[in-house]
C-alpha positions as CSV (number, residue, x, y, z in Angstrom):
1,X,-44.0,-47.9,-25.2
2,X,-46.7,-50.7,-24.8
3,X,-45.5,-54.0,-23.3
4,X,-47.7,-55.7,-25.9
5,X,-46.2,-59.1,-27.4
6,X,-45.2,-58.6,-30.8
7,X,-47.2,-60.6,-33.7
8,X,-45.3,-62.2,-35.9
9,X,-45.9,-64.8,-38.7
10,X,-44.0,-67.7,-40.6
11,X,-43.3,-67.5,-43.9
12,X,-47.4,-68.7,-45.1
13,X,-49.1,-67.2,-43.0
14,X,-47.4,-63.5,-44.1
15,X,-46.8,-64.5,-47.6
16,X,-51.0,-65.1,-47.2
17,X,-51.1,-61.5,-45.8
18,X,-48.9,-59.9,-48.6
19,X,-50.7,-61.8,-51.2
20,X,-48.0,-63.6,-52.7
21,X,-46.7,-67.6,-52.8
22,X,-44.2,-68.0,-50.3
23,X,-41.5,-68.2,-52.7
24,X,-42.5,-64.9,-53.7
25,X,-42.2,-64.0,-50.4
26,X,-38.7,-65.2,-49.8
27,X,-37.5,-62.9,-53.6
28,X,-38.8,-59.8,-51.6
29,X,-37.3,-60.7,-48.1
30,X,-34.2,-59.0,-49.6
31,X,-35.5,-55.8,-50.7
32,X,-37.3,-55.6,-47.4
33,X,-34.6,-55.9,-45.3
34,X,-32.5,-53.8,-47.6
35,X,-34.9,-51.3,-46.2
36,X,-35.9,-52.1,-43.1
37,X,-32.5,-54.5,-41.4
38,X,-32.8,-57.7,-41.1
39,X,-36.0,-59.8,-40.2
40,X,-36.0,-61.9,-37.1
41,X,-35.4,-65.3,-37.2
42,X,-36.7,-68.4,-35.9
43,X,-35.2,-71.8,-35.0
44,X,-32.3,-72.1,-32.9
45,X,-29.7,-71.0,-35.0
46,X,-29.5,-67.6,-37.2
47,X,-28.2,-68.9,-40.3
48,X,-30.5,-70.7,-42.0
49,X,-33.3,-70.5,-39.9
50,X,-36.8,-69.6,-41.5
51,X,-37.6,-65.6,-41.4
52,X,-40.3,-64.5,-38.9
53,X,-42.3,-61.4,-40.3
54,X,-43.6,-58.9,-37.8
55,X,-47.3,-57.8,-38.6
56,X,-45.9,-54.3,-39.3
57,X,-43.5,-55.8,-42.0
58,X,-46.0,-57.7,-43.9
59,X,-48.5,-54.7,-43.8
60,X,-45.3,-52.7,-45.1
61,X,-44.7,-55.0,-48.1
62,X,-48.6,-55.3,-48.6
63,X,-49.0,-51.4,-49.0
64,X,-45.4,-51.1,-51.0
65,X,-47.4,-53.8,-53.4
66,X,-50.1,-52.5,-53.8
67,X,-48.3,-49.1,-54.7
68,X,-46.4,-50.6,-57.3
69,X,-49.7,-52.1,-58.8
70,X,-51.8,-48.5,-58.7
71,X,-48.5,-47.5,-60.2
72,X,-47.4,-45.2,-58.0
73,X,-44.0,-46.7,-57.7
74,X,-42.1,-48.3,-60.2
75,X,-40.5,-51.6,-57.5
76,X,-41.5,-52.9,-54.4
77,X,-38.2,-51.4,-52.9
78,X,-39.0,-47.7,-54.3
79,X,-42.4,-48.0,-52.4
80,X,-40.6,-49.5,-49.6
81,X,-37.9,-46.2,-49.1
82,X,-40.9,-44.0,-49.6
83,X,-42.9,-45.8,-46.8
84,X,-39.6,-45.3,-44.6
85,X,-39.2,-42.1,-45.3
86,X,-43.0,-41.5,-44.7
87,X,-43.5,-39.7,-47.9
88,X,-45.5,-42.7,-48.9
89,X,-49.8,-41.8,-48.4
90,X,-51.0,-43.4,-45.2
91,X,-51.6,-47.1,-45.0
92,X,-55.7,-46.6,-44.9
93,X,-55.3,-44.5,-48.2
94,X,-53.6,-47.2,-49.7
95,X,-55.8,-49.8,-48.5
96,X,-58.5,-47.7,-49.8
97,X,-57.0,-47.5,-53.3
98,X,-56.6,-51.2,-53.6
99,X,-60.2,-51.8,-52.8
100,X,-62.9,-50.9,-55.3
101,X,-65.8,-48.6,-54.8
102,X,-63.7,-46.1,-52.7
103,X,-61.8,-43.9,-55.1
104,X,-63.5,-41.2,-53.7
105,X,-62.6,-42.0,-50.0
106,X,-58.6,-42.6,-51.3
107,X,-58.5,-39.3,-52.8
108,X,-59.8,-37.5,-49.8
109,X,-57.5,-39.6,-47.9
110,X,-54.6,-38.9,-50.2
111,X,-56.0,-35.2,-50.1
112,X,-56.0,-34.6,-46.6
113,X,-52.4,-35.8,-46.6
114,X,-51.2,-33.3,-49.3
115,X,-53.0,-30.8,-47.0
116,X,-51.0,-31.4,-44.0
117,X,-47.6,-32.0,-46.3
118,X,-48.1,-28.2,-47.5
119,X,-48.7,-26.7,-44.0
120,X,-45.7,-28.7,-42.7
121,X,-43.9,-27.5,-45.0
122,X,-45.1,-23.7,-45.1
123,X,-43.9,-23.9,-41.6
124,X,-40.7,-25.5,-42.2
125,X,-40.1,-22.8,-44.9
126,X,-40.8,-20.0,-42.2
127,X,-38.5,-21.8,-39.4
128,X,-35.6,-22.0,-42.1
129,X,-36.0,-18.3,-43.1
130,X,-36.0,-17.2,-39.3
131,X,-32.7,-20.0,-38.6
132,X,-31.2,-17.7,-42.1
133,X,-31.7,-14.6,-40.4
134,X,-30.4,-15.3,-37.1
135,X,-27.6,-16.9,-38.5
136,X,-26.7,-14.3,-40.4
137,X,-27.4,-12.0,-37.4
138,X,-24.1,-14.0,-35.9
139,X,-22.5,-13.6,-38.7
140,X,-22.3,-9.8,-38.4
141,X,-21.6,-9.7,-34.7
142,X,-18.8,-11.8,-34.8
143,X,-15.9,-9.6,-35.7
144,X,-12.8,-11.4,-36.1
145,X,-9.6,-10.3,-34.4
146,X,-6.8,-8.5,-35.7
147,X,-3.8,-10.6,-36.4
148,X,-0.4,-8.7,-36.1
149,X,1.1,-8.7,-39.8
150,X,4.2,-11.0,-40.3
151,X,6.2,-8.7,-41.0
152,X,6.4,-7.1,-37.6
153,X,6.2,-10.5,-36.0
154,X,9.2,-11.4,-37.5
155,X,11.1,-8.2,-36.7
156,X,10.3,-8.8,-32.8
157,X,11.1,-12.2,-33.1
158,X,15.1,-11.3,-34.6
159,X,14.6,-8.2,-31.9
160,X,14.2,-11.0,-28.8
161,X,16.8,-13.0,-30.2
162,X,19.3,-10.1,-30.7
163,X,18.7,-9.5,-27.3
164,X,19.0,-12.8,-25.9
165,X,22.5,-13.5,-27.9
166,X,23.3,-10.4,-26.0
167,X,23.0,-11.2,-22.7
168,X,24.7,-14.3,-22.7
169,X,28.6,-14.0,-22.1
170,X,31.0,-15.3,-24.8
171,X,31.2,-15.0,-28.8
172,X,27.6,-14.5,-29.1
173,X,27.6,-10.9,-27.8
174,X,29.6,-10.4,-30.3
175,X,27.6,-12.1,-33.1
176,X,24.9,-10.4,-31.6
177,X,26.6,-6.9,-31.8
178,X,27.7,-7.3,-35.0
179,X,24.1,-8.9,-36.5
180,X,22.3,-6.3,-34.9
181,X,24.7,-3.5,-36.7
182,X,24.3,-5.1,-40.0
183,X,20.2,-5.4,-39.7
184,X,19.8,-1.6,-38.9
185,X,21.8,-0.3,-41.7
């Protein structure tokens, strides 16, 4: 991790970036940091100071724009998730896409991507198959242990108290004597 100062702008300055007014700006705070947490804040008090936008965060909401206006999404905050999740196409595809002349260079861009999607996921496909096997693999060796049935846990249970009443001096020999008589019949 660099020890680079982070760049941030005011309001104009990123609604500039985005390419919207800065009222515009402050209707898709919201959805951004629905996404993405809260934006930092400037001024010495958090409530109602002004937002600071990080660079990264106005190129975010620049590219989720500009998605929505190729119609690739259908709202800023679909484009948004999709960026977050990284199944978005790269930043310099985009940025291709919004500029004219380089449709080819976009698709290639967009290309290589779908390329590299595919083999990640051929091999994700092969590591879940092998993960499949080997748990089934533990599966088979684990055997599970016999439990004694209930009924012969119960029997040894009346069994040790039988004996027990037994032992002890006083009307519970007899009790015992008589119970165990009357469970042997």
């Amino acid at each position: 991790m660099t020890n680079e100062p982070m760049t941030v702008f005011d309001a104009a300055t990123a609604a500039q970036a985005v390419g919207v007014s800065v009222s515009g700006l402050r209707r898709l705070a919201p959805i951004y940091e629905e996404v993405y947490g809260e934006l930092p804040r400037g001024g010495r008090g958090s409530g109602d100071s002004p937002r600071l936008w990080p660079q990264d965060a106005a190129a975010r909401l620049f590219s989720a724009r500009t998605m929505v206006a190729a119609g690739q999404y259908r709202s800023v905050r679909d484009a948004l998730l999709a960026i977050e999740r990284g199944s978005a196409p790269s930043a310099d595809a985009v940025a291709a896409l919004g500029s004219e002349g380089n449709v080819a260079e976009a698709l290639g861009l967009v290309l290589a991507e779908m390329q590299e999607s595919r083999a990640l996921n051929s091999a994700l496909r092969v590591e879940l198959a092998e993960l499949r096997g080997q748990l089934a693999e533990l599966r088979t060796q684990r055997q599970p242990a016999a439990l004694p049935s209930a009924e012969v846990t119960v029997e040894q249970d009346i069994d040790d108290t039988i004996v027990t009443m037994a032992e002890r001096p006083g009307p519970l020999v007899r009790a015992a004597t008589w119970l165990e008589r009357w469970l042997r019949r």
